[in-house]
C-alpha positions in Angstrom: -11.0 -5.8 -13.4 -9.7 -9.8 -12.4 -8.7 -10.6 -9.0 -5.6 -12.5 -8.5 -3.3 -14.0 -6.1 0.0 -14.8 -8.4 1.5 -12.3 -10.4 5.0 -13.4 -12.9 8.1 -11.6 -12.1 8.1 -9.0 -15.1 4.4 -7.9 -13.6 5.5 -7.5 -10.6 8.2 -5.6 -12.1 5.5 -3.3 -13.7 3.9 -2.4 -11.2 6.5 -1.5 -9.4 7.5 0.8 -11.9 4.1 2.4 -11.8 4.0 2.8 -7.8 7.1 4.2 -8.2 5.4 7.2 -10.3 2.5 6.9 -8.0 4.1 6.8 -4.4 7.3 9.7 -5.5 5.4 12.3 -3.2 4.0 10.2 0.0 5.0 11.5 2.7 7.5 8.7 4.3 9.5 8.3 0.8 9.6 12.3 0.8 10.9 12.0 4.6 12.8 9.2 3.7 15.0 10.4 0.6 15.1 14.0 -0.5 16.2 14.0 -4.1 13.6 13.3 -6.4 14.6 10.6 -9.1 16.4 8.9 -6.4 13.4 8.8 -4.6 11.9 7.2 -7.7 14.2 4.5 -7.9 14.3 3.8 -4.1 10.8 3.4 -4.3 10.5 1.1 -7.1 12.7 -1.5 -5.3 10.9 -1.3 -1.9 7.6 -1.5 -3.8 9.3 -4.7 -5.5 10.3 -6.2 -2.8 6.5 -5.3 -0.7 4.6 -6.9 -3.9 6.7 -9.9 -4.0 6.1 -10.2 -0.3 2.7 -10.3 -1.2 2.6 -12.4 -4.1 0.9 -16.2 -3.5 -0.3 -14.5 0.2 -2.6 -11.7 -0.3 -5.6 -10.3 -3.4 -4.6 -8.4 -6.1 -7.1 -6.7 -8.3 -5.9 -5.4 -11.7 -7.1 -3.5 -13.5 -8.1 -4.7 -17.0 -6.1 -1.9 -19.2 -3.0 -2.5 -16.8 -4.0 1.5 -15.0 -3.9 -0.1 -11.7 -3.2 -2.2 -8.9 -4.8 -3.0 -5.4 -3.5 -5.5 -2.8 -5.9 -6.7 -0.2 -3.7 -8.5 3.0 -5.0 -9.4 6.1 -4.6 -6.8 8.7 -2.7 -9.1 11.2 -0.6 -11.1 9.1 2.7 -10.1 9.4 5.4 -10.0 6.9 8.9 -12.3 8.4 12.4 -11.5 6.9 12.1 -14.9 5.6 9.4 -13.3 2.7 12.0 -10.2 2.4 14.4 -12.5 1.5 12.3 -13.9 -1.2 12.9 -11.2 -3.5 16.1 -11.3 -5.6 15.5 -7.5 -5.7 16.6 -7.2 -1.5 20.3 -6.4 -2.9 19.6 -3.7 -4.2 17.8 -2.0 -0.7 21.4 -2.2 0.1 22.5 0.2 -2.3 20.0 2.7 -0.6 20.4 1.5 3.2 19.6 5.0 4.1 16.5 5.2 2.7 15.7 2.1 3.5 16.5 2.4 7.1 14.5 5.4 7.5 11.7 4.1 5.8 11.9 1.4 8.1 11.7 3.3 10.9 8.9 6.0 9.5 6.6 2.8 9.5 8.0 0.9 12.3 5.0 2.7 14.5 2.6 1.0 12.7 0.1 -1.3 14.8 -2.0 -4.1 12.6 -3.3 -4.5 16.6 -5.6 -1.9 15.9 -7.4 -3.7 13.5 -9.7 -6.7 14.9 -9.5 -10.1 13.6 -10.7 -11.2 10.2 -10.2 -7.6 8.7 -8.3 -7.0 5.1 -6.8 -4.0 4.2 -6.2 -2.1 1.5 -1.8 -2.3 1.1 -1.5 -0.4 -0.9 -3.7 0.5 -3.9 -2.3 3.2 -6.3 -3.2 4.3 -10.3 -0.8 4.8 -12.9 -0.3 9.0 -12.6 -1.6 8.9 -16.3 -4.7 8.1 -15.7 -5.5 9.2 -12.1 -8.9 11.0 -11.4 -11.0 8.5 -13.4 -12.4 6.9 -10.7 -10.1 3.7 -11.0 -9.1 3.6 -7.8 -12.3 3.9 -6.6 -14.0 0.7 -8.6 -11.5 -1.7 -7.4 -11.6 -0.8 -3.8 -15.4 -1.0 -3.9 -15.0 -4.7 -5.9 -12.5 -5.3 -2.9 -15.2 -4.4 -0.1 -18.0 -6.2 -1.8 -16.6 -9.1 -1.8 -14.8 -9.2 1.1 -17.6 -7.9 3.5 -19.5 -10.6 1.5 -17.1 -13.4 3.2 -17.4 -11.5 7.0 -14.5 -9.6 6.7 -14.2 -6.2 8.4 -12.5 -3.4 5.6 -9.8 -1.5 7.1 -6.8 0.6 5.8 -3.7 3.2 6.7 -2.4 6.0 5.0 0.4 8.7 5.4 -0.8 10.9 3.1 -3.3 13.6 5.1 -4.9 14.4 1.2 -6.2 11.1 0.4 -8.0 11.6 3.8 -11.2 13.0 2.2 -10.8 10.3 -0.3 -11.4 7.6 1.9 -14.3 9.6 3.6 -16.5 9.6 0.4 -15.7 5.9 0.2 -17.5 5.1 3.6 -14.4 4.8 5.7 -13.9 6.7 9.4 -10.8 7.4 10.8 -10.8 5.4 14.4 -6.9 6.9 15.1 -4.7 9.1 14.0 -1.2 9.3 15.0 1.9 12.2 14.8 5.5 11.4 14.5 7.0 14.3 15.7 10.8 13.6 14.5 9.8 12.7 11.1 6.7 14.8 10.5 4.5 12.2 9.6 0.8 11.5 10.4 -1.0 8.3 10.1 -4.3 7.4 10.1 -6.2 3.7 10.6 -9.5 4.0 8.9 -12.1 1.4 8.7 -14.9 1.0 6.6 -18.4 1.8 8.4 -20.7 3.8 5.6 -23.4 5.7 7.5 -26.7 3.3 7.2 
């Protein structure tokens, strides 16, 4: 596994290809758009355009056989439209403004306030489908909290997803709140990292 913090165009590209696979049944996209390989393709250009985002700001750690990818940001710095526009690949959101705009919205409630200062989260970390269950996911978001805690960082995260819940838990992450949408069905859940001594 190497860390990084600039990844070329056609990697980026990759990846987004591969979260596409990874992200088709999270529960915003699932809210978001309802047919399936549309779903897929939606995904792949908003994960494109959120990587790009990313790219020269935040950590990546890849994994060495290419299986994964996990992005490390801090927890209060704030993406502009400026770093939207960045991407080439925006156009294309256009094509799929209605899955865009509710995606939008689905994560619009989400608070980086509840996070204190100086703490990274993991956004987002996902496995090629292929070759989930090997405990990939699980090595590079342990790298990602040994070294960070190493530099005084707190370790914090959000997810959608209720199953990776338990996940998280055996990592050494505690949920401090969890949230309900109630129009789109959605839960969300702030964890932070605090293993029991």
């Amino acid at each position: 596994m190497k860390r990084v913090t600039k990844l070329d165009r056609e990697t980026l590209k990759f990846y987004a290809r591969m979260a596409a696979e990874s992200f088709v049944n999270d529960p915003v996209h699932c809210y978001a758009t309802k047919n399936v390989e549309r779903r897929k393709k939606f995904v792949y250009h908003f994960l494109l355009e959120r990587l790009t985002s990313s790219n020269n700001c935040d950590v990546f750690y890849v994994d060495d056989e290419n299986r994964a990818l996990c992005v490390w940001r801090d927890a209060h710095n704030e993406y502009t439209v400026i770093d939207f526009l960045k991407c080439p690949n925006w156009i294309f959101l256009c094509y799929y403004i209605d899955s865009t705009f509710k995606t939008l919205m689905a994560y619009r409630y989400l608070d980086s306030k509840v996070f204190e200062k100086k703490t990274k989260i993991i956004s987002p970390v996902f496995v090629d489908p292929k070759h989930q269950g090997k405990g990939i996911a699980k090595e590079m978001i342990n790298k990602g909290i040994e070294e960070f805690t190493a530099q005084g960082y707190k370790i914090g995260l959000e997810t959608q997803n209720p199953d990776n819940v338990p996940f998280y838990e055996k990592l050494g992450f505690r949920t401090i709140k969890e949230e309900f949408y109630e129009r789109e069905k959605i839960y969300n859940y702030y964890m932070i990292y605090a293993p029991e001594v």
